[in-house]
Backbone of each chain as ProteinMPNN parsed JSONL, in Angstrom:
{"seq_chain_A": "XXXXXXXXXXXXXXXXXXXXXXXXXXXXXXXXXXXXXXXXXXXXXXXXXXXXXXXXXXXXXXXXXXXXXXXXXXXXXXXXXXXXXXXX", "coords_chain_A": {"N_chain_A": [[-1.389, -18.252, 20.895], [1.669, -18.752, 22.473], [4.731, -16.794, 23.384], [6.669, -19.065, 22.875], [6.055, -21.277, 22.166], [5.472, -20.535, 19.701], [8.644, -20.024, 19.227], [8.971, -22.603, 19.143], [7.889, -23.733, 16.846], [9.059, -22.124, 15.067], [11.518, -23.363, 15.52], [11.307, -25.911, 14.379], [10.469, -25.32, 12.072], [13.288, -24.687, 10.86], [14.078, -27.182, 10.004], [13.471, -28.126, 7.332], [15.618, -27.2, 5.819], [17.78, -28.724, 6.679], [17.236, -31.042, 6.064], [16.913, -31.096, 3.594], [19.472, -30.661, 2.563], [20.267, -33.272, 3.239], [19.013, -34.791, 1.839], [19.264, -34.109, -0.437], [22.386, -33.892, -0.655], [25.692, -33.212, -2.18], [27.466, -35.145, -1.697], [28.473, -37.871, 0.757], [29.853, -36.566, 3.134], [28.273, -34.313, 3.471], [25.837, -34.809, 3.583], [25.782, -36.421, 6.139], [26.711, -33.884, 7.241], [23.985, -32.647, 7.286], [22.429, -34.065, 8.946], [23.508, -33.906, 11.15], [23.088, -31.315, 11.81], [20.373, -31.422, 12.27], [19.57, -33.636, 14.055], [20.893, -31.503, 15.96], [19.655, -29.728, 16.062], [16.942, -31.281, 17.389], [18.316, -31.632, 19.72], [18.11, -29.021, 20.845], [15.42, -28.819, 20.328], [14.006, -30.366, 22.195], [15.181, -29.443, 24.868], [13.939, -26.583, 24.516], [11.411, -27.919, 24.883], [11.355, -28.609, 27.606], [11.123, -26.304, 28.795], [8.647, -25.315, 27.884], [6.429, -27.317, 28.858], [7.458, -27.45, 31.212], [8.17, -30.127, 32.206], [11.117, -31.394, 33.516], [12.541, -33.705, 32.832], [13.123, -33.875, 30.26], [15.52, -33.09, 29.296], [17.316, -34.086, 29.916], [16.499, -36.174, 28.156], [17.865, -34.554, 25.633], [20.844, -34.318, 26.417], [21.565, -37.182, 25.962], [20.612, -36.795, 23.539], [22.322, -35.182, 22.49], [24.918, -36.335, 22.864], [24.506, -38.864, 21.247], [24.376, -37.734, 18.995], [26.93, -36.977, 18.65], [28.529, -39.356, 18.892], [27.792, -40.481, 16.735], [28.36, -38.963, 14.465], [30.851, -39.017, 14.741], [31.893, -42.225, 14.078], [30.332, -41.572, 11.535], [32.138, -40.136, 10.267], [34.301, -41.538, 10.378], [34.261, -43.816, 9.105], [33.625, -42.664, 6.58], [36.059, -41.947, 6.109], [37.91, -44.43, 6.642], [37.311, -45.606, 4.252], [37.824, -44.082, 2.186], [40.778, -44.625, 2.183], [40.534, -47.013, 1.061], [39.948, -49.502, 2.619], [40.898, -50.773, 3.952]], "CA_chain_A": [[-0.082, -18.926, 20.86], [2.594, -17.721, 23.163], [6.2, -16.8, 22.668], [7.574, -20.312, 23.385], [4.696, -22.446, 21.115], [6.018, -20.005, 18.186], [9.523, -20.595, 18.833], [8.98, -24.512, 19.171], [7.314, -23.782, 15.534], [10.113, -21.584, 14.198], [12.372, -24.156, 15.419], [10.728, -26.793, 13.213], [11.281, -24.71, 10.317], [14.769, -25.151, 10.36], [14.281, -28.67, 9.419], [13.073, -28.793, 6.281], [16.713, -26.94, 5.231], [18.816, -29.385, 6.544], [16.503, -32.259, 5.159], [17.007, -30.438, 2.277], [21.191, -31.198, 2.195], [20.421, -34.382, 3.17], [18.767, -35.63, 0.559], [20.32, -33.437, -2.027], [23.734, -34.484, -0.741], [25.774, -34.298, -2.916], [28.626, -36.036, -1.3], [28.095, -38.254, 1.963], [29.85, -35.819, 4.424], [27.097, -33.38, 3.152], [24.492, -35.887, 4.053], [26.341, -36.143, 7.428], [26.678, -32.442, 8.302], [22.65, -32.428, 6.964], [22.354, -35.437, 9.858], [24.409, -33.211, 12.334], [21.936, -30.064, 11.798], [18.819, -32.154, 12.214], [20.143, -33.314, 15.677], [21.531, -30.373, 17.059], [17.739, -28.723, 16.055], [16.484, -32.127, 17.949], [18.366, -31.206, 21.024], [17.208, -27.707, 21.166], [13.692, -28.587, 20.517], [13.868, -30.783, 23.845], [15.511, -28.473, 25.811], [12.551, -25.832, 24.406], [10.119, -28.698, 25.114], [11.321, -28.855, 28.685], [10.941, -24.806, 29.144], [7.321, -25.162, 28.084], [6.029, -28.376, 29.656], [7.455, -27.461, 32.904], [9.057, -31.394, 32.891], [12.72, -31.459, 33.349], [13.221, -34.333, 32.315], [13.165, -33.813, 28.485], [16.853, -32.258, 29.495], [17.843, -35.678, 30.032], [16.541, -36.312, 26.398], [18.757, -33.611, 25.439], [21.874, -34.668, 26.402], [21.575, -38.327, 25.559], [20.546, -36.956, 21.567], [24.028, -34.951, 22.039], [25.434, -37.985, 22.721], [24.411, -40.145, 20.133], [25.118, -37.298, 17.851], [28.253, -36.753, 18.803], [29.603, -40.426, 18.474], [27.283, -40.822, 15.044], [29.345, -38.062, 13.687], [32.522, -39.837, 14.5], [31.394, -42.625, 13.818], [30.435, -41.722, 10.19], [33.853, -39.511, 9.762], [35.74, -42.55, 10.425], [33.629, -44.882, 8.156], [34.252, -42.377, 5.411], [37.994, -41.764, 6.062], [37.963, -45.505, 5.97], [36.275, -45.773, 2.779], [38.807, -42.913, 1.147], [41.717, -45.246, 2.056], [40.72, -48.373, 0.322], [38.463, -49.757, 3.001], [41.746, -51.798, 4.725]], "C_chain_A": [[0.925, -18.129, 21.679], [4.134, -17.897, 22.686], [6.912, -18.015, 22.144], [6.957, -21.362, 22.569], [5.716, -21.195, 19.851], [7.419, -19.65, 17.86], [9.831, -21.74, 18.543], [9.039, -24.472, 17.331], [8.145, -22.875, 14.417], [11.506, -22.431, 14.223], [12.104, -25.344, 14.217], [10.904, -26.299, 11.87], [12.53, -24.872, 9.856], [14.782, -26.763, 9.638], [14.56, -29.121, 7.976], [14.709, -28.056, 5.319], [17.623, -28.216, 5.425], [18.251, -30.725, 6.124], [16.581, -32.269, 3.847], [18.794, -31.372, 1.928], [20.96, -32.678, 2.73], [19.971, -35.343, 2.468], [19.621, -35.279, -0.535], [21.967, -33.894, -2.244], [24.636, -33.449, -1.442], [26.563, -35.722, -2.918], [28.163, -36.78, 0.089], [28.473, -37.347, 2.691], [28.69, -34.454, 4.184], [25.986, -33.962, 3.809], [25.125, -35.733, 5.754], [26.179, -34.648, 7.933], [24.965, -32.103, 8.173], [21.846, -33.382, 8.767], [22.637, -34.493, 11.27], [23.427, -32.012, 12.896], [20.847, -30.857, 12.388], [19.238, -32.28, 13.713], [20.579, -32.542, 16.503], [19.988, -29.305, 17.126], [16.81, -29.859, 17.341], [16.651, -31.749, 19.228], [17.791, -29.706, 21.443], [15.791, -27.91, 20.976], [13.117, -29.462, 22.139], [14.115, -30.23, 24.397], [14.179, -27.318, 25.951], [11.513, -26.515, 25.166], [10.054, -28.715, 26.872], [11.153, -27.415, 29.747], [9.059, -24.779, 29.204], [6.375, -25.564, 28.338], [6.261, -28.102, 31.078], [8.017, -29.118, 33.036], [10.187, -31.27, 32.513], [13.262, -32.359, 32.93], [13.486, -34.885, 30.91], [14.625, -33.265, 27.958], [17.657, -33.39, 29.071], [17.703, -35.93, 28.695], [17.435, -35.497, 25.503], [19.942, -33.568, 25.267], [21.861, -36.047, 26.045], [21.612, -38.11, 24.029], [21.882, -36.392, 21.429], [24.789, -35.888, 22.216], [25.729, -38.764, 22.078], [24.689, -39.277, 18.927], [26.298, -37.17, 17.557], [29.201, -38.364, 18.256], [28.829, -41.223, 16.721], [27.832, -40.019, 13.877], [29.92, -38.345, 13.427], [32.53, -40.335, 14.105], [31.354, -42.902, 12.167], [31.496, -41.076, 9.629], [34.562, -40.852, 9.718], [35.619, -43.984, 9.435], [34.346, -43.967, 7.014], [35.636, -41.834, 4.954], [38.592, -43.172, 5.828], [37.823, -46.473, 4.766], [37.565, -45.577, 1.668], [40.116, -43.966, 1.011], [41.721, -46.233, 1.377], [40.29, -49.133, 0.947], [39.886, -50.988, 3.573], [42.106, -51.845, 6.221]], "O_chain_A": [[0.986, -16.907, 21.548], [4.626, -18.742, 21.939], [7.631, -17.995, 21.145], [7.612, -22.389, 22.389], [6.763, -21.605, 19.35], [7.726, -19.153, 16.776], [10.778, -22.041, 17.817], [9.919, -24.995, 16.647], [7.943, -22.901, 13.203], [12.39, -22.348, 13.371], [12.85, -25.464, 13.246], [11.381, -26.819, 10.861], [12.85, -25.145, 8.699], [15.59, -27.194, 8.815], [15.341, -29.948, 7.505], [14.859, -28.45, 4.162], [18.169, -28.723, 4.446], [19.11, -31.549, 5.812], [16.374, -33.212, 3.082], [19.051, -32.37, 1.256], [21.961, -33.327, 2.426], [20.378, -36.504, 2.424], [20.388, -35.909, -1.263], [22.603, -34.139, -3.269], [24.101, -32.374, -1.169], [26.49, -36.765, -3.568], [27.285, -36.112, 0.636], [27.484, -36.888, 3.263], [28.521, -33.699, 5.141], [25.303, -33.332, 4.616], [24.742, -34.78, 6.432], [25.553, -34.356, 8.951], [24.569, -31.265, 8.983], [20.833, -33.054, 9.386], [21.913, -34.515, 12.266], [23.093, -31.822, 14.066], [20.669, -30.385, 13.511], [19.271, -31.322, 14.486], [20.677, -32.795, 17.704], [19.528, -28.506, 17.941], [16.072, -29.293, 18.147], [15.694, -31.511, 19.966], [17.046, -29.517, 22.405], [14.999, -27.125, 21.497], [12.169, -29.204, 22.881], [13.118, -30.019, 25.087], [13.544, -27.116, 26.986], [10.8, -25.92, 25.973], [8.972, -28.811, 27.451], [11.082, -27.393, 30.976], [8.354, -24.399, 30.138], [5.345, -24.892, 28.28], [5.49, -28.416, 31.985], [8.342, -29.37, 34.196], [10.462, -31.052, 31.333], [14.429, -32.23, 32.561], [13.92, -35.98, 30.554], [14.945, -33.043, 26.791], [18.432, -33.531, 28.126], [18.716, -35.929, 27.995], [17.689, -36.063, 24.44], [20.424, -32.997, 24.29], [22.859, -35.959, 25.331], [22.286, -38.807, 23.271], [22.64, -36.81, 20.554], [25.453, -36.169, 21.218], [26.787, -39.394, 22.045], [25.157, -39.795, 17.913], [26.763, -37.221, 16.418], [30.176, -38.44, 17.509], [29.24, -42.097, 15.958], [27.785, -40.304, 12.68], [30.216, -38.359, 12.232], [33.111, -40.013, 13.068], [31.906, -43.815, 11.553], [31.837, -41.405, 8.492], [35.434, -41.055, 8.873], [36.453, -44.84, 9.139], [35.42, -44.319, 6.527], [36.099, -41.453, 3.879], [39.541, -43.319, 5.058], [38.131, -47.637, 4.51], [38.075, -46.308, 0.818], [40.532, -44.191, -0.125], [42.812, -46.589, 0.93], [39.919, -50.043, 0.206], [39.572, -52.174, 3.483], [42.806, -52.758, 6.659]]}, "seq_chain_B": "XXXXXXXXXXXXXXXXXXXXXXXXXXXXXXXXXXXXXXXXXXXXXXXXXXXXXXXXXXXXXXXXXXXXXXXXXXXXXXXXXXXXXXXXXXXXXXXXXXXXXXXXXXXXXXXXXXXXXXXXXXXXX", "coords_chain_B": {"N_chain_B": [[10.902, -9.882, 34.835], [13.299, -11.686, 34.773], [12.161, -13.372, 32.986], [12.351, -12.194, 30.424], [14.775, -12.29, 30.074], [15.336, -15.162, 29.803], [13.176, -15.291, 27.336], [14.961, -13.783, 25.718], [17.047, -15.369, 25.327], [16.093, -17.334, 24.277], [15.053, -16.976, 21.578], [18.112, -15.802, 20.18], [19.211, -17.871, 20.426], [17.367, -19.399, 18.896], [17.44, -18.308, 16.656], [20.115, -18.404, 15.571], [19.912, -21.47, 15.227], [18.258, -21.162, 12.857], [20.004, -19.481, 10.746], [22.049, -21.068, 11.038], [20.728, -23.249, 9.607], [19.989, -21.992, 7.531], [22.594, -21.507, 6.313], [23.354, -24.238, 6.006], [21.861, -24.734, 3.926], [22.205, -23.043, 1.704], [24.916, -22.556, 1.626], [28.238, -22.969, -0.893], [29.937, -25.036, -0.705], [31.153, -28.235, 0.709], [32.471, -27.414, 3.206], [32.413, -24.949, 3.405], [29.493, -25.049, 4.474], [29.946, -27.139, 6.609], [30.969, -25.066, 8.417], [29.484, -23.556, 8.732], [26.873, -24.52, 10.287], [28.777, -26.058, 12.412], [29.453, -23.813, 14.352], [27.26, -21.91, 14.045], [25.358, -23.45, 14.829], [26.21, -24.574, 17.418], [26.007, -22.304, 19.05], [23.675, -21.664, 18.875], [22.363, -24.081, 19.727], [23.535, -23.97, 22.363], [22.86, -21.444, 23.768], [19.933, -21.776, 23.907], [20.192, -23.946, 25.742], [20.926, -22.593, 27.97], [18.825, -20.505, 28.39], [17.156, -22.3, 29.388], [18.724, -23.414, 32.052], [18.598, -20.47, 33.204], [16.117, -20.638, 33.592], [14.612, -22.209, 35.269], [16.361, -22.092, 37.718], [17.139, -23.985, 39.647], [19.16, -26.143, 41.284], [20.113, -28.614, 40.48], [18.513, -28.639, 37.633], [19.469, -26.358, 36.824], [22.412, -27.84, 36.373], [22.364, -29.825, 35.094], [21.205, -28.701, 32.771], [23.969, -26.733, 32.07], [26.044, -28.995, 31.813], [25.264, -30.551, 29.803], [25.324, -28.384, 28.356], [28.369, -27.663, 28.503], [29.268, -30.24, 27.305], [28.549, -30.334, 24.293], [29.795, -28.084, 23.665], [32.401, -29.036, 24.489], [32.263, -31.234, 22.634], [31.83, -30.54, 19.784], [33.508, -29.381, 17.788], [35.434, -31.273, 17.677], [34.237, -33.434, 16.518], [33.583, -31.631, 14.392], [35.888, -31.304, 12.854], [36.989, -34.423, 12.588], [35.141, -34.613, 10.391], [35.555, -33.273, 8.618], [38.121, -33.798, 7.914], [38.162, -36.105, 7.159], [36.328, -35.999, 4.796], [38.254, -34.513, 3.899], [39.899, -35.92, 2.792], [38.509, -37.953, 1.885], [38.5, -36.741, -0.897], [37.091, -34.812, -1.276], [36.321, -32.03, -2.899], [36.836, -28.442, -2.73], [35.048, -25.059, -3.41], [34.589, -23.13, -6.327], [35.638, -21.021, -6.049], [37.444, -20.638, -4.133], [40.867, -19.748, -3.379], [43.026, -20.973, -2.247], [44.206, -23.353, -1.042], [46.208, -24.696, 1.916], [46.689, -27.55, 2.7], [46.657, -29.09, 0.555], [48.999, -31.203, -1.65], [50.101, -31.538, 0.583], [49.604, -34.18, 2.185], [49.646, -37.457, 2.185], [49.71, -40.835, 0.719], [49.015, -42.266, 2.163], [47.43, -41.094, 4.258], [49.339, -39.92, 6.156], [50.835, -36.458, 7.4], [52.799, -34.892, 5.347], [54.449, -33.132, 6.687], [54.48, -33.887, 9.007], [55.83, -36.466, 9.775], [58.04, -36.092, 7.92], [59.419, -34.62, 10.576], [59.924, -36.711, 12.697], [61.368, -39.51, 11.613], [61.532, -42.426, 12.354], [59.307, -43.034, 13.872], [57.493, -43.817, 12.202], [58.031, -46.086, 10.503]], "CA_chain_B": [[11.976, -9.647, 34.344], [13.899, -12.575, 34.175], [11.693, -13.95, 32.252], [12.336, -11.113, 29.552], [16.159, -12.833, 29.808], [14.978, -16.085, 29.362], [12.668, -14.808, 26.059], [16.135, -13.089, 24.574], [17.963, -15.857, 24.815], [15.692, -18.571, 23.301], [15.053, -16.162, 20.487], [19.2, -15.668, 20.237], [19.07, -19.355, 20.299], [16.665, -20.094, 17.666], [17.856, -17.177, 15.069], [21.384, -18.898, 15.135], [19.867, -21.999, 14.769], [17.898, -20.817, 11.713], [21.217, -19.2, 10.261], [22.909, -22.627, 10.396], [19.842, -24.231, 8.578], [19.899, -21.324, 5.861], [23.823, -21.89, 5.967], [23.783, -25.581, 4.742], [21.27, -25.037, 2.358], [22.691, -22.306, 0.496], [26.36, -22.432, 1.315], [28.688, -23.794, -2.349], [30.541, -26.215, -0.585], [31.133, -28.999, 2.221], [33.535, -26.638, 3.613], [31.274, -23.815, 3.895], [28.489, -25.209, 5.231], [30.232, -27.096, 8.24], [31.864, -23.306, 9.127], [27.875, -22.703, 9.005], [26.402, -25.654, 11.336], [29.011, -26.448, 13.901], [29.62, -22.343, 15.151], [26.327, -21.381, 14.379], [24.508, -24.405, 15.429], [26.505, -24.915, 18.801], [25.587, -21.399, 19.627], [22.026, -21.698, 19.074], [21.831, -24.84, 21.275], [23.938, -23.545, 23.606], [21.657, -20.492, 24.073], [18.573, -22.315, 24.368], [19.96, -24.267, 26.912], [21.022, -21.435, 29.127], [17.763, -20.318, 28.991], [16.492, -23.371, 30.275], [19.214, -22.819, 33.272], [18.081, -19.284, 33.549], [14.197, -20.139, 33.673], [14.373, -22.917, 36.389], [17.18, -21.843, 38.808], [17.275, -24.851, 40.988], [20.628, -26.566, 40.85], [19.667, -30.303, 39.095], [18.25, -28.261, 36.305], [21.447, -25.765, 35.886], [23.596, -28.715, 36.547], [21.838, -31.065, 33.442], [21.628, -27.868, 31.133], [25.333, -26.418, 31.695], [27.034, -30.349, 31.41], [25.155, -30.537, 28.264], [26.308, -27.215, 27.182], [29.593, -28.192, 28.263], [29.438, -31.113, 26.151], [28.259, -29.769, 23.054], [31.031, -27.123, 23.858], [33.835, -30.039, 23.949], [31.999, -32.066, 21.294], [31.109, -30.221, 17.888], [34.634, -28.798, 17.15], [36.207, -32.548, 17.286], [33.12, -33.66, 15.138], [33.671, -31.231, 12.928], [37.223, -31.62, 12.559], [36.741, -35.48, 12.347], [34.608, -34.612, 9.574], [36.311, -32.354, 7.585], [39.332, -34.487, 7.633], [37.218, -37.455, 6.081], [35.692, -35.386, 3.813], [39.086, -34.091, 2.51], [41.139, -37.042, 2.485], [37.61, -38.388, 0.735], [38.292, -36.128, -2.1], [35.769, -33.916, -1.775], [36.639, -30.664, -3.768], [36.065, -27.033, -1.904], [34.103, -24.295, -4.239], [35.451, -22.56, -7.599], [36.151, -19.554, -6.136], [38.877, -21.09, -3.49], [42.011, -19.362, -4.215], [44.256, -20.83, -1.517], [44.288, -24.806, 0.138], [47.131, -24.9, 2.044], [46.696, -29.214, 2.643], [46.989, -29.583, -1.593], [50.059, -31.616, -1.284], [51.109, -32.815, 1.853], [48.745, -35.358, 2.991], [50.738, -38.918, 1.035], [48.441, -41.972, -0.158], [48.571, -43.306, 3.561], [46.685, -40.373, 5.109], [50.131, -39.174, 6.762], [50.729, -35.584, 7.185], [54.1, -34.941, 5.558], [55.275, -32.568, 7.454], [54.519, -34.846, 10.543], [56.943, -37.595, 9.204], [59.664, -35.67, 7.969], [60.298, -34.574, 12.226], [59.604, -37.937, 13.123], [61.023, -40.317, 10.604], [61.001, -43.088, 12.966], [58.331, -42.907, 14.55], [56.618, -43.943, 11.137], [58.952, -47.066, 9.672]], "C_chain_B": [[13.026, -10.393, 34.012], [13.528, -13.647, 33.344], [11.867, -13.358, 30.572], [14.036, -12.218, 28.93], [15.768, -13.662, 28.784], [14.322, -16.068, 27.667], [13.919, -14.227, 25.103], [16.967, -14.012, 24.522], [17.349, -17.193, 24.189], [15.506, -17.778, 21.829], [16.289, -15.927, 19.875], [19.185, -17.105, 19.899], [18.372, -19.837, 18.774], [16.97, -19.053, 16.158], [19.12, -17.536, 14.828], [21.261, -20.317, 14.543], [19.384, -22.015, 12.955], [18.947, -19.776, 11.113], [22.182, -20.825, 10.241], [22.108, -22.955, 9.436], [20.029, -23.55, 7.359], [21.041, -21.891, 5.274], [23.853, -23.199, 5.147], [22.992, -26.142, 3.865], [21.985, -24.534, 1.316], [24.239, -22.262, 0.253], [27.056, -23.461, -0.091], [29.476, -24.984, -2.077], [30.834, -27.032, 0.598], [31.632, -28.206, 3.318], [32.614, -25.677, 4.757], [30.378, -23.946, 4.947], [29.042, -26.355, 6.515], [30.613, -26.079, 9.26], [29.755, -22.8, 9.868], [26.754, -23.671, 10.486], [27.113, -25.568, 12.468], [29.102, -24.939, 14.785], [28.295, -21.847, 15.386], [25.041, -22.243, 15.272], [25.005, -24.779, 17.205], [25.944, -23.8, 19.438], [24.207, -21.119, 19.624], [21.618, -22.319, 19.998], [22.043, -24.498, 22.386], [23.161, -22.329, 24.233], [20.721, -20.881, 24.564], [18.714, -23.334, 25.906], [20.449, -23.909, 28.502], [20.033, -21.183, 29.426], [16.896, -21.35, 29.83], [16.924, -23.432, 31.778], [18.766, -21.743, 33.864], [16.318, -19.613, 34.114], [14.426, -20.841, 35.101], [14.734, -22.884, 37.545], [17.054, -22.568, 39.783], [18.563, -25.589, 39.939], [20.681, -27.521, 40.065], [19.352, -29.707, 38.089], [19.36, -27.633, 35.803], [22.343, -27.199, 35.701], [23.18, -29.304, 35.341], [22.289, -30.022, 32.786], [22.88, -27.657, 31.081], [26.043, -27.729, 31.682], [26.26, -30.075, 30.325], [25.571, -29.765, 27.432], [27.324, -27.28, 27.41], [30.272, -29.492, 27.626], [29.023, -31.158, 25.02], [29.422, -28.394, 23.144], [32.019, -27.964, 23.213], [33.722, -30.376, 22.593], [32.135, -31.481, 20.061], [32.546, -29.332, 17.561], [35.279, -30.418, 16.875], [35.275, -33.319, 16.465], [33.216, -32.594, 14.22], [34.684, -31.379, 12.125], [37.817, -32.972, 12.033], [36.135, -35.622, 10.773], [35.191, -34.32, 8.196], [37.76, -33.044, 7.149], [39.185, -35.322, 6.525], [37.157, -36.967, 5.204], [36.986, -35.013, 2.844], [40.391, -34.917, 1.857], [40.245, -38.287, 1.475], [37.433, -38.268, -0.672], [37.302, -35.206, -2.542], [36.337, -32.321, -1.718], [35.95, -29.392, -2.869], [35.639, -26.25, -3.615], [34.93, -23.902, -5.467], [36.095, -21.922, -6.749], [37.285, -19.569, -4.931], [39.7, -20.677, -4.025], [43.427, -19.891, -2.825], [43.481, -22.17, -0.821], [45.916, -25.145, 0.66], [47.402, -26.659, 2.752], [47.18, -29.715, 1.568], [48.67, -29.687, -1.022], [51.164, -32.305, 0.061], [50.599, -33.533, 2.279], [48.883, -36.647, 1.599], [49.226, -39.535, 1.381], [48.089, -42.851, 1.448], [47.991, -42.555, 4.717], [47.173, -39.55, 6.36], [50.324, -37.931, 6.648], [52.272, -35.524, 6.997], [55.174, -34.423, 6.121], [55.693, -32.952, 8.961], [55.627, -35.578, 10.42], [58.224, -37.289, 8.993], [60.708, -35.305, 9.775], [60.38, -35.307, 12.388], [59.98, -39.469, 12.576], [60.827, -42.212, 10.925], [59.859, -43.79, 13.14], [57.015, -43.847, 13.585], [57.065, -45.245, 10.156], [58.352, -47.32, 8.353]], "O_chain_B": [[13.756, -10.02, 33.094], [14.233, -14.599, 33.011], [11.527, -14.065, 29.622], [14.274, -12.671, 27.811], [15.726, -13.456, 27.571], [14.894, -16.745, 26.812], [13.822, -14.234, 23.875], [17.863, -13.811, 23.703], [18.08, -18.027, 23.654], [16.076, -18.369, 20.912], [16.042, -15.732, 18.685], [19.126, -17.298, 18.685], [18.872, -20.477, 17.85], [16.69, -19.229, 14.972], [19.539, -17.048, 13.778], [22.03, -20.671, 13.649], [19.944, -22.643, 12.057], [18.235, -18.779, 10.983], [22.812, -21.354, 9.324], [22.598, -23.009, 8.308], [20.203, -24.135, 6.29], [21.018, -22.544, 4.23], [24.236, -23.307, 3.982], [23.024, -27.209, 3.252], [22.36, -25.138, 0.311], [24.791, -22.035, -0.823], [26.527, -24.544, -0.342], [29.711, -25.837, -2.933], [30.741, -26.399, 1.65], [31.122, -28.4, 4.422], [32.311, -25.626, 5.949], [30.341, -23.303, 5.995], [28.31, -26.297, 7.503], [30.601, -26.152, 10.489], [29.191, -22.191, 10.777], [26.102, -23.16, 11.395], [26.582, -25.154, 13.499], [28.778, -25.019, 15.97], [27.958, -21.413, 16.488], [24.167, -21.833, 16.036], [24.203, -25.181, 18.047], [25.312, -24.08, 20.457], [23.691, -20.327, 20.413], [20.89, -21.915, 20.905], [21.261, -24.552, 23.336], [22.886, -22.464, 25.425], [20.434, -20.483, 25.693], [17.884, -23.487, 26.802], [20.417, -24.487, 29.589], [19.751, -21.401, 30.604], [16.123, -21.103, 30.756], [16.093, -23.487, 32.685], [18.476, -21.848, 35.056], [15.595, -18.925, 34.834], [14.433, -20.104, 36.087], [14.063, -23.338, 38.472], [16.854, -22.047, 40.88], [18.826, -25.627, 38.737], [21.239, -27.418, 38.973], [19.98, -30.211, 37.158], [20.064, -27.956, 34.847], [22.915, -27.372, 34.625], [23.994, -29.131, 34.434], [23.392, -30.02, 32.24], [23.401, -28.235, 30.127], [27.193, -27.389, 31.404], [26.7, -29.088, 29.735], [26.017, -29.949, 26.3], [27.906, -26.896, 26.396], [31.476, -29.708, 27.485], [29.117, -32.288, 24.541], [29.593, -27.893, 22.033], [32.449, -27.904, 22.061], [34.479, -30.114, 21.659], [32.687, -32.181, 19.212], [32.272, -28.372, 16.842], [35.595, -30.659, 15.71], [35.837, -33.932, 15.558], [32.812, -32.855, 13.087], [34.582, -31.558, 10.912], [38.795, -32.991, 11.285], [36.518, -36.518, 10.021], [35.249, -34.923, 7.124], [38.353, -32.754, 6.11], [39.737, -35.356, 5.425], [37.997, -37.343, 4.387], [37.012, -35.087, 1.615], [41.283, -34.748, 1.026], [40.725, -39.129, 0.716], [36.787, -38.954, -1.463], [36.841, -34.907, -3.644], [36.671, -31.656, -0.737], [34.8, -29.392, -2.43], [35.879, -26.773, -4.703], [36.036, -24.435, -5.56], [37.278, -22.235, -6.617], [37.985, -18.567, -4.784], [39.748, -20.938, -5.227], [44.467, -19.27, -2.601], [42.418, -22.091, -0.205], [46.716, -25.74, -0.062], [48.48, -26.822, 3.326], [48.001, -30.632, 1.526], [49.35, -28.89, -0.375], [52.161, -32.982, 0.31], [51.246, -33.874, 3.27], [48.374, -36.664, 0.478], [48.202, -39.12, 1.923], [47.248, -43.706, 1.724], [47.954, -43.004, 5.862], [46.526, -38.905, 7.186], [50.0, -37.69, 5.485], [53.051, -35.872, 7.885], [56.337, -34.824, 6.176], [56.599, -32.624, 9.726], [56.551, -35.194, 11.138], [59.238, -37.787, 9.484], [61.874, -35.53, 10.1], [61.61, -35.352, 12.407], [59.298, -40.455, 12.859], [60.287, -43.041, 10.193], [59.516, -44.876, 12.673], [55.992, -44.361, 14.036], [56.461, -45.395, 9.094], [58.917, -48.062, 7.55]]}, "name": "protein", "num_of_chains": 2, "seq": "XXXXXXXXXXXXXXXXXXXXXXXXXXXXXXXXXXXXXXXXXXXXXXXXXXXXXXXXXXXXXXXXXXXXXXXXXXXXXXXXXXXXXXXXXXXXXXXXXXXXXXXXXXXXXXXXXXXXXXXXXXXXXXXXXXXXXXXXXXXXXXXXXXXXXXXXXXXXXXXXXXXXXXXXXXXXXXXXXXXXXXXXXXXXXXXXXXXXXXXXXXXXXXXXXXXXX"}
């Protein structure tokens, strides 16, 4: 196994923590920042993936998941700031 | 030898990410554990995808990785901030051992900040 296969596989470990707050919750923005972790491990494991494949274009996958995390964040902030108010 | 780089900073990378993950398992409250994700988690990605700049050194590859790390730069402070707002205008309580919220009290039933309003009274009919 070389360096880069047993960071891929130490990256994956992180998962099962923030899978952890996202089930456990207890509140939705908990579940959300659990959501937030998971994706920001997603983009670093593409970026990794594109170090040890040798294809660049897993980069591209990379920035597109920051992307969609970024406005799924907002997204659910603004659902549950909407919520808090009385949902008007 | 620059491959040695490359090896210290995915390793730098992935030990911040795994410090966020511990962070929002174990941290006591919402609070906490976004302080633990968006700082430690931007700096993990952002690491890893230096090294990816560092390994390849042709310009299309720096150019993808540093815009992405300059948009995970911009991004994850206004997502967290977005968040944390929600979260506390949601009602969601910080830890026991909080001895100081300086928000308790000025944020009224319409999600105004009152100290915004009082400069402004206008502005707000």
């Amino acid at each position: 196994m070389s360096f880069l296969e047993a960071m891929l596989l130490a990256l994956m470990l992180t998962l099962p923590f923030a899978i952890y707050r996202l089930v456990r919750g207890p509140s939705l923005p908990d579940r959300v920042v659990g959501l937030d972790l998971i994706t920001s491990v997603a983009v670093a494991l593409a970026a990794l993936y594109a170090l040890l494949s040798g294809q660049t274009a897993f980069l591209d996958v990379a920035i597109a998941l920051a992307l969609f995390a970024f406005l799924a964040t907002l997204g659910l902030a603004r659902y549950i700031e909407h919520r808090a108010h009385g949902g008007d | 030898m620059l491959l040695w780089l490359v090896y210290i900073l995915v390793l730098g990378g992935v030990f911040f990410l795994f410090i966020a993950a511990i962070g929002v398992a174990r941290m006591p409250d919402l609070y906490n554990r976004m302080h633990a994700t968006s700082k430690a988690g931007t700096l993990g990605v952002g690491l890893i995808l230096l090294a990816v700049a560092v390994f390849y050194q042709e310009l299309s590859v720096a150019a993808r990785a540093l815009s992405a790390l300059a948009f995970i730069i911009l991004t994850a402070p206004v997502a967290a901030h977005a968040l944390g707002r929600a979260a506390y205008l949601a009602g969601v309580k910080p830890c026991e051992e909080t001895y100081m919220d300086e928000l308790a009290g000025h944020y009224r039933a319409n999600h105004r900040l009152e100290s915004v309003e009082k400069k402004s009274p206008e502005s707000h009919p």
